[in-house]
C-alpha positions as CSV (number, residue, x, y, z in Angstrom):
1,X,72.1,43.7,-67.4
2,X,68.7,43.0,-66.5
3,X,68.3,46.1,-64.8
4,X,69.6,48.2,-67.8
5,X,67.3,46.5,-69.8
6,X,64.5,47.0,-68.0
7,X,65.3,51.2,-67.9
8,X,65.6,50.9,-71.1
9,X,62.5,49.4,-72.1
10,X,60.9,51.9,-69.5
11,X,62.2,54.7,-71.2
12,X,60.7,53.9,-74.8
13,X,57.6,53.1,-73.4
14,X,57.3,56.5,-71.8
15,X,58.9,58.3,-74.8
16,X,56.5,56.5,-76.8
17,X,52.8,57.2,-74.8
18,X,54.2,60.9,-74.6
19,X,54.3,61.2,-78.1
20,X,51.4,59.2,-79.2
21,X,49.3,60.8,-76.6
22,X,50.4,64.3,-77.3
23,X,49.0,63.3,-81.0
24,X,45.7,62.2,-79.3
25,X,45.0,65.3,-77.6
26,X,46.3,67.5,-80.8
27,X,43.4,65.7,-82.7
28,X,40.2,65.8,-80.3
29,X,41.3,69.8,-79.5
30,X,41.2,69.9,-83.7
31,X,44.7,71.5,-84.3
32,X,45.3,68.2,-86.7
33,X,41.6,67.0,-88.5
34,X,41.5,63.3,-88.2
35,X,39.7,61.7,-91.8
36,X,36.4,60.5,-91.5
37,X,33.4,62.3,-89.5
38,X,33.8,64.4,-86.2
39,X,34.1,62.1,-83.8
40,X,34.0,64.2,-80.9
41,X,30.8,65.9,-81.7
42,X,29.6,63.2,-78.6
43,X,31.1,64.9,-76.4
44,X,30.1,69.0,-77.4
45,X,26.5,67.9,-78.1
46,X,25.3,64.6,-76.2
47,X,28.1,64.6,-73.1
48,X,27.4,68.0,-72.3
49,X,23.4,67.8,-72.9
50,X,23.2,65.2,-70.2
51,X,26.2,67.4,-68.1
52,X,23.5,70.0,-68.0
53,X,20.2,67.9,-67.2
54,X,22.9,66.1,-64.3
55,X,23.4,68.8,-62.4
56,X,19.7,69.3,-61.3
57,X,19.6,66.1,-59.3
58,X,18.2,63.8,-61.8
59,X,18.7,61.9,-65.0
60,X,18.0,62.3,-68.6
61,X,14.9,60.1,-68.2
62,X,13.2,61.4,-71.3
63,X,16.4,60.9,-73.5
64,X,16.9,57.1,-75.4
65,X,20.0,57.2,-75.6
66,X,21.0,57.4,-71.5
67,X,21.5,53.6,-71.6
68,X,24.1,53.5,-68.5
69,X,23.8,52.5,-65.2
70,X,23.6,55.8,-62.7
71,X,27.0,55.4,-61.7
72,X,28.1,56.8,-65.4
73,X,26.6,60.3,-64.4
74,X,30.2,60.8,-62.0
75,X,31.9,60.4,-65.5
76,X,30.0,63.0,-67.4
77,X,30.3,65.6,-64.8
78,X,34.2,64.8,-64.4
79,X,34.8,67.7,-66.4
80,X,33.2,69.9,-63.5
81,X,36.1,68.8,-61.9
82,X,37.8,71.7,-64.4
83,X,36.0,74.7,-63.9
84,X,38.1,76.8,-65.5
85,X,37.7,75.0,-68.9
86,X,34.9,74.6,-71.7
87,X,33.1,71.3,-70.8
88,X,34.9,69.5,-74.6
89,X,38.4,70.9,-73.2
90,X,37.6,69.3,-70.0
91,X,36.2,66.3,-71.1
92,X,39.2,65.4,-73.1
93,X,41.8,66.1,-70.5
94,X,39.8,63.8,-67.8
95,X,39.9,61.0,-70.9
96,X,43.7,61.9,-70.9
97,X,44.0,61.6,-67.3
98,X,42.3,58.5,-67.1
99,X,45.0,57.1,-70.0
100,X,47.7,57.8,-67.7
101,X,46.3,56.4,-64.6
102,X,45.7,53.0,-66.3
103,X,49.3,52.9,-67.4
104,X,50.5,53.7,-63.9
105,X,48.7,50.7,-62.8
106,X,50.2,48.8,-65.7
107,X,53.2,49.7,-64.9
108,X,53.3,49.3,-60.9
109,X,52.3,45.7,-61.6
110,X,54.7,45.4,-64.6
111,X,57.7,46.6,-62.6
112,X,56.6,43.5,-59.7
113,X,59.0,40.7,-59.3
114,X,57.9,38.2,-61.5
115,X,56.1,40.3,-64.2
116,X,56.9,42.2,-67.2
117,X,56.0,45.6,-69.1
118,X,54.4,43.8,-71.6
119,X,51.1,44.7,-70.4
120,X,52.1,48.2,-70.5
121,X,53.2,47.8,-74.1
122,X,49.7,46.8,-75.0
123,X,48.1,49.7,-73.6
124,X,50.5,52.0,-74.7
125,X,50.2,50.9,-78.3
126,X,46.8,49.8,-78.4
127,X,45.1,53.2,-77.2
128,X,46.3,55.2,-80.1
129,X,45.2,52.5,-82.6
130,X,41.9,53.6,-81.9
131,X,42.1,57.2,-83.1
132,X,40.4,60.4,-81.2
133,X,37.3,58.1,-80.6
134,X,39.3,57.1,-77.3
135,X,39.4,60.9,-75.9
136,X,36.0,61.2,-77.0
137,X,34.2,58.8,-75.2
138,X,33.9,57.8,-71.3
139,X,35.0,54.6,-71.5
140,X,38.5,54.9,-71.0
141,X,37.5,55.6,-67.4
142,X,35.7,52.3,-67.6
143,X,38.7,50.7,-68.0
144,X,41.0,52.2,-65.7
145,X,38.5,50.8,-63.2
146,X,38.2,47.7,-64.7
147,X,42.2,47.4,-65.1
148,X,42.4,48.3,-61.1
149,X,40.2,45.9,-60.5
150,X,41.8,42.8,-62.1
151,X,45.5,44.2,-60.8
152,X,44.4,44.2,-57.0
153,X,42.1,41.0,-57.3
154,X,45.2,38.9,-55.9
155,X,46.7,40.8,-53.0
156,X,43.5,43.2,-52.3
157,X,40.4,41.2,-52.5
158,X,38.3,43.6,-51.0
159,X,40.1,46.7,-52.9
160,X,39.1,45.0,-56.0
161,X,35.3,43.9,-55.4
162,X,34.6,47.4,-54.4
163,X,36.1,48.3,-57.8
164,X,34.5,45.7,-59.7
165,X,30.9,47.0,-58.1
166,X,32.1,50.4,-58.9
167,X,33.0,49.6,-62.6
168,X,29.6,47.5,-62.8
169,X,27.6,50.9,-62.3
170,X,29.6,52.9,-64.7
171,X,28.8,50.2,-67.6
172,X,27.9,47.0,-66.7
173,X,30.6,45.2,-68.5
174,X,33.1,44.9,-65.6
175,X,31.0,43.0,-63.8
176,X,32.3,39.9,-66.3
177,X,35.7,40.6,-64.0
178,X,34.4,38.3,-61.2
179,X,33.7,34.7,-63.5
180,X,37.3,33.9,-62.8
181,X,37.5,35.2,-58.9
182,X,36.8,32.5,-56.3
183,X,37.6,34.4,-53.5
184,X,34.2,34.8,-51.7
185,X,35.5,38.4,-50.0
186,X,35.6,40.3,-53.8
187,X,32.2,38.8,-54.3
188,X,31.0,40.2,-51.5
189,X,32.5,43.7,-51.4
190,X,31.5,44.1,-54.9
191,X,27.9,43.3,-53.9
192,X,28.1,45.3,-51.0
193,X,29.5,48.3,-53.2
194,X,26.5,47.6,-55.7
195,X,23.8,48.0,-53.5
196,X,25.5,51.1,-51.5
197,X,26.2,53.3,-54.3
198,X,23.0,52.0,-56.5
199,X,20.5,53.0,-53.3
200,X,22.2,56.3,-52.8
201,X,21.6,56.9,-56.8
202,X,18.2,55.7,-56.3
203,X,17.3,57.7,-53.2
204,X,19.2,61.2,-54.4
205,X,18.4,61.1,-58.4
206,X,15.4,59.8,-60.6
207,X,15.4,57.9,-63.2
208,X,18.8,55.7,-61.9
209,X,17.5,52.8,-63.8
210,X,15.6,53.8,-67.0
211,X,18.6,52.8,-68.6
212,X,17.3,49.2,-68.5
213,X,14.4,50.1,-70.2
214,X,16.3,52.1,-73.2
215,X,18.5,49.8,-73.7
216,X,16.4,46.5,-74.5
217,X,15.1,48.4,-76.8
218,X,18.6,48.0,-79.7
219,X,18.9,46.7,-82.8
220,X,21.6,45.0,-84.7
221,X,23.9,48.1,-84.8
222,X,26.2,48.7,-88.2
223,X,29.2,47.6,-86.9
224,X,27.9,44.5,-84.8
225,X,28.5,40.2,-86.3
226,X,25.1,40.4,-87.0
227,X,24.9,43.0,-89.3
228,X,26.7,41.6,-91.6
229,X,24.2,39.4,-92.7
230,X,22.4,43.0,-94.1
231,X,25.3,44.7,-95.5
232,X,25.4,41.4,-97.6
233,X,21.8,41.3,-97.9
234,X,21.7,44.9,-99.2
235,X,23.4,43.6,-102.5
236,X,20.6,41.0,-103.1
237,X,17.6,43.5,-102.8
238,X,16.7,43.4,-99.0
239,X,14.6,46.3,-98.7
240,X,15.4,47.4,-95.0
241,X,17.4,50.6,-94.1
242,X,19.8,52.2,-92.3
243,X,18.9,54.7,-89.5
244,X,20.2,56.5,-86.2
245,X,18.4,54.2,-83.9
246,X,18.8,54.6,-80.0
247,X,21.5,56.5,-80.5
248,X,23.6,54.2,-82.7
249,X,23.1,53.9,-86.7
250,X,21.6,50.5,-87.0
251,X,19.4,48.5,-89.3
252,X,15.7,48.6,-89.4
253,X,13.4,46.4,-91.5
254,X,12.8,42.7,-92.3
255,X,14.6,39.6,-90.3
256,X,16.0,42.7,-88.2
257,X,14.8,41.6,-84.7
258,X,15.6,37.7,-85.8
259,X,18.9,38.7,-86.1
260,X,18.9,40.3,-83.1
261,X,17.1,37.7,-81.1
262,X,19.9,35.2,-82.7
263,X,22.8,37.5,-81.2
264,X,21.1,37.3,-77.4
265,X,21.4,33.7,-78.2
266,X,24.8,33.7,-79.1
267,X,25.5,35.8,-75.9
268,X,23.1,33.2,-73.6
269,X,25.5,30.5,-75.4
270,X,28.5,32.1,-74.5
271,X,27.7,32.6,-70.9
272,X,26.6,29.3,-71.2
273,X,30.0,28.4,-71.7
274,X,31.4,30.5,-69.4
275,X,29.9,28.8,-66.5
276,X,30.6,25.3,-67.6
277,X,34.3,26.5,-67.3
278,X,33.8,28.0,-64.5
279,X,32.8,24.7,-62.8
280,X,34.9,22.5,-64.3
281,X,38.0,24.5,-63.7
282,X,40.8,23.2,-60.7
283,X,44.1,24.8,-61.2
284,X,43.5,28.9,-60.5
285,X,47.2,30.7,-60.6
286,X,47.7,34.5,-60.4
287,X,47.0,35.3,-63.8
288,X,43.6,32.8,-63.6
289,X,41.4,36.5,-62.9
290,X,42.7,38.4,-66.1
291,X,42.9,36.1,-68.6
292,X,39.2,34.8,-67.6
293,X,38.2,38.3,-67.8
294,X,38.8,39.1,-71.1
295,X,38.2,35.9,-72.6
296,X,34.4,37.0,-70.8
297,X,34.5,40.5,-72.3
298,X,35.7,39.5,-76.0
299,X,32.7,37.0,-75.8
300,X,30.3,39.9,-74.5
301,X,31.9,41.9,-77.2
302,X,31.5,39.6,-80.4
303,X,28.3,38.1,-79.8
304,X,26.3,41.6,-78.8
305,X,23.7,43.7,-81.4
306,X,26.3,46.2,-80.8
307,X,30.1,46.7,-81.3
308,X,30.9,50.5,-80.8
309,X,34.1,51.6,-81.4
310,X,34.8,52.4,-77.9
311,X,34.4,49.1,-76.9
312,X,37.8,48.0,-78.1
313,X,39.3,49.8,-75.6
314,X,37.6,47.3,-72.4
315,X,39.4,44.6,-74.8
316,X,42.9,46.7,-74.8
317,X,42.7,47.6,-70.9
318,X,42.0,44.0,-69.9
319,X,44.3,42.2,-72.3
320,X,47.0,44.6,-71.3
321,X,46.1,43.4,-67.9
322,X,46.9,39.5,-68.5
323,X,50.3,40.4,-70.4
324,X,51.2,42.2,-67.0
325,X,51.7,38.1,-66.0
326,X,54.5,35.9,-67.5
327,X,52.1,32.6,-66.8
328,X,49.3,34.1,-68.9
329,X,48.1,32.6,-72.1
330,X,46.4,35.3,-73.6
331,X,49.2,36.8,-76.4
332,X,47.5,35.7,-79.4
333,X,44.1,36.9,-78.0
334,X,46.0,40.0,-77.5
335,X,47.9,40.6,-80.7
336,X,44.5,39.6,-82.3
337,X,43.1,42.2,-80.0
338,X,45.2,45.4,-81.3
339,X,44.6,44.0,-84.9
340,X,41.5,45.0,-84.4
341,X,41.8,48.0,-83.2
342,X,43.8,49.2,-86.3
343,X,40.9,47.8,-88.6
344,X,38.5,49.6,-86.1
345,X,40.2,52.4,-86.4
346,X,40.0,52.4,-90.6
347,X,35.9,51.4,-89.8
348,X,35.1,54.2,-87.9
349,X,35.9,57.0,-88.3
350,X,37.9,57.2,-91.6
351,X,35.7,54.9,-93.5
352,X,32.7,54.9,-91.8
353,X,30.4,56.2,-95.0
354,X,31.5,52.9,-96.5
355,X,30.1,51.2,-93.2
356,X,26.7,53.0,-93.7
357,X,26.7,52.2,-97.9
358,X,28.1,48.5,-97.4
359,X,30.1,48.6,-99.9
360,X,32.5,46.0,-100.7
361,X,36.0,48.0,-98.6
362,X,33.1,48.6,-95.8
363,X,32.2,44.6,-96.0
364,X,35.7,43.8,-96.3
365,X,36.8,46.0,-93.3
366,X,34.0,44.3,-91.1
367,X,34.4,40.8,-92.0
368,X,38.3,41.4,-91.0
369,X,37.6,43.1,-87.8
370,X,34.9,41.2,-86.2
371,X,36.5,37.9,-87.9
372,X,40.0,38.8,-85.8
373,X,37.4,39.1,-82.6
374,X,35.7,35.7,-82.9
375,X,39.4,34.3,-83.6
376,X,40.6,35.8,-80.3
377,X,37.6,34.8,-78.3
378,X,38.2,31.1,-79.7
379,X,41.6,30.8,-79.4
380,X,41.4,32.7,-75.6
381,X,38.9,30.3,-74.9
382,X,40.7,27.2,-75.6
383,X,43.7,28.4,-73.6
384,X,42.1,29.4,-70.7
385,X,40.2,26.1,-71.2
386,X,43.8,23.8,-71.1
387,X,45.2,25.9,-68.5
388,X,42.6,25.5,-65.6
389,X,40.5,22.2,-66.5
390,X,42.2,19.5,-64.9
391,X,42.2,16.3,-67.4
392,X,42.1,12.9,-65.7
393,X,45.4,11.2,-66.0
394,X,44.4,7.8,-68.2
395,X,43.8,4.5,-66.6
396,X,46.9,2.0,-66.6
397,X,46.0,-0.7,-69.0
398,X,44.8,-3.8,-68.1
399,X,47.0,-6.6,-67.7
400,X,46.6,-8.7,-71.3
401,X,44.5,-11.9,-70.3
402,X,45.7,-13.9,-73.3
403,X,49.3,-14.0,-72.0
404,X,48.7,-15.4,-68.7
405,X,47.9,-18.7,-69.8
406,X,51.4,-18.7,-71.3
407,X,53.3,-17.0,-68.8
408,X,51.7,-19.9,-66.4
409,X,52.5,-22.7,-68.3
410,X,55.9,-21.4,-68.8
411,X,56.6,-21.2,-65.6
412,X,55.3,-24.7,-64.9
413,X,57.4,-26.3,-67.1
């Protein structure tokens, strides 16, 4: 019975990525026009830009919006990979193949003694949630990475440093994957796999690192916690504007960089957190790795100048990852997680021009996506908190002085 079950479960969760993928590609190849603007115009006019300054040995140095780590450049000439395709065409399919490795690694570990598809169900449903901006964008291969990663960190340590090193120089973010790792091996191949690849960048291509540079630069994008505070603020005559900015549209004007300033605080505070966690946590079980991870990433996520739609998908890959476990804690933070998405997914792209305006459905729609984020970040916290902080068992009570006298004197007598 359990085996049947199990099929058959398999078998709608393949039926169902077919379909919904199928959909995916129809969109970003434009047979179906998804509402809102042309999301893939990324990929046609900035992807392939830096595709062609990439293939002469060195990097977009005099472009402000690079702002990746060299290791990115490997995902924008993918599409080379295709030579036989347009450089969209091939862009897309690499997005899509990147899709289906993830859920083959979801569902290797799913199909494990002791774990479940659940995982896989995330992915699977959470993906599509986010529209054509998924296809359109480079970090789904991020995340396939970043799912690898957390999947081998138990029975490959090396395996997954290297991948978490690897992941680190594509963006960054997956380097969060090692606060819940004590293994000192993973550290260690994932340094080792930093400083390799980053020196060959380095030696073979300028400008590896003007990212860092570029990216300091942000503001408090349109989308972020921050900005809230100005699409409210817009209503009671702040003066400021809206603006592409360093390659997002952001804010720019009055209390701008206070704002921003305040959300690297928030971020400091939440790291802050993070490492008080880390070293008061004892009990470290199987699952310990995944759900630390995304409870690390949502708090990157929530508290940065900058929530991109793409972003949502690190969330999806990595809470996909924990449900893979039947010990983790992390289903609310998850289901909280593809809320999200679907709110993201009415944000940007379909009602993006309410974003921009701030109007009351664009204030609404932010409020209810980035207040389901700070939910799932809270509540992830506390349950990673109760399920690796060891409490002290309580102290007997002390025998009651007032009754000795008694009991002595009854005994006497």
């Amino acid at each position: 019975m359990e085996t049947t079950g199990v099929r058959r479960s398999l078998t709608w969760l393949l039926l169902t990525w077919g379909v919904t993928r199928l959909l995916l590609l129809l969109v970003v190849f434009k047979v179906y026009v998804f509402p809102g603007p042309d999301v893939t115009s990324d990929v046609s006019v900035i992807y392939q830009g830096w595709y062609d300054v990439l293939r002469t040995g060195t990097f977009p140095q005099s472009d402000v919006t690079w702002q990746y780590p060299p290791a990115a450049a490997l995902a924008i000439l993918s599409p080379a990979l295709l030579p036989f395709l347009e450089y969209t065409q091939a862009f897309f399919l690499m997005a899509f193949a990147a899709d289906l490795a993830a859920l083959l690694l979801l569902l290797y570990a799913g199909l494990r003694p002791g774990r479940r598809l659940r995982g896989a169900w995330v992915w699977v449903a959470g993906v599509p949630l986010l529209g054509p901006t998924v296809y359109s964008r480079y970090d789904v291969m991020v995340t396939a990475v970043a799912v690898a990663a957390v999947l081998a960190a138990a029975r490959h340590p090396k395996v997954a440093g290297a991948l978490v090193g690897f992941g680190a120089l594509l963006k960054v973010w997956p380097a969060l994957i090692l606060v819940g790792i004590r293994r000192r091996s993973v550290w260690v191949s994932a340094g080792v796999t930093v400083a390799v690849v980053a020196g060959l960048f380095s030696v073979a291509m300028p400008g590896a690192f003007a990212f860092l540079t570029f990216q300091r630069e942000r503001g408090t994008e349109v989308e972020s916690l921050g900005s809230l505070v100005f699409h409210i603020a817009r209503h009671h005559g702040w003066n400021g504007s809206v603006l592409l900015n360093y390659g997002s549209v952001e804010f720019l004007g009055p209390w701008v960089t206070a704002v921003s300033t305040a959300a690297l605080a928030l971020t400091g505070m939440a790291f802050g957190l993070l490492l008080l966690w880390r070293l008061a946590a004892t009990r470290f079980e199987a699952h310990t790795a995944a759900d630390a991870a995304l409870v690390a990433v949502l708090m990157f996520t929530t508290t940065s100048r900058v929530i991109s739609p793409q972003y949502m998908v690190w969330l999806v890959g990595l809470a996909a990852a924990c449900l893979c476990f039947r010990g983790s804690r992390m289903g609310v933070p998850a289901a909280m997680v593809l809320m999200a998405c679907f709110v993201t997914v009415l944000e940007f792209p379909i009602w993006f021009a309410d974003i921009v305006g701030s109007t009351p459905r664009g204030i609404t729609l932010l409020i209810a996506r980035n207040g389901l984020l700070v939910l799932a970040t809270v509540i992830g916290m506390r349950e990673l908190w109760k399920a690796t902080v060891h409490k002290p068992a309580p102290a007997a009570p002390a025998p009651d002085q007032t009754e000795a006298p008694a009991q002595e004197a009854s005994a006497s007598s």
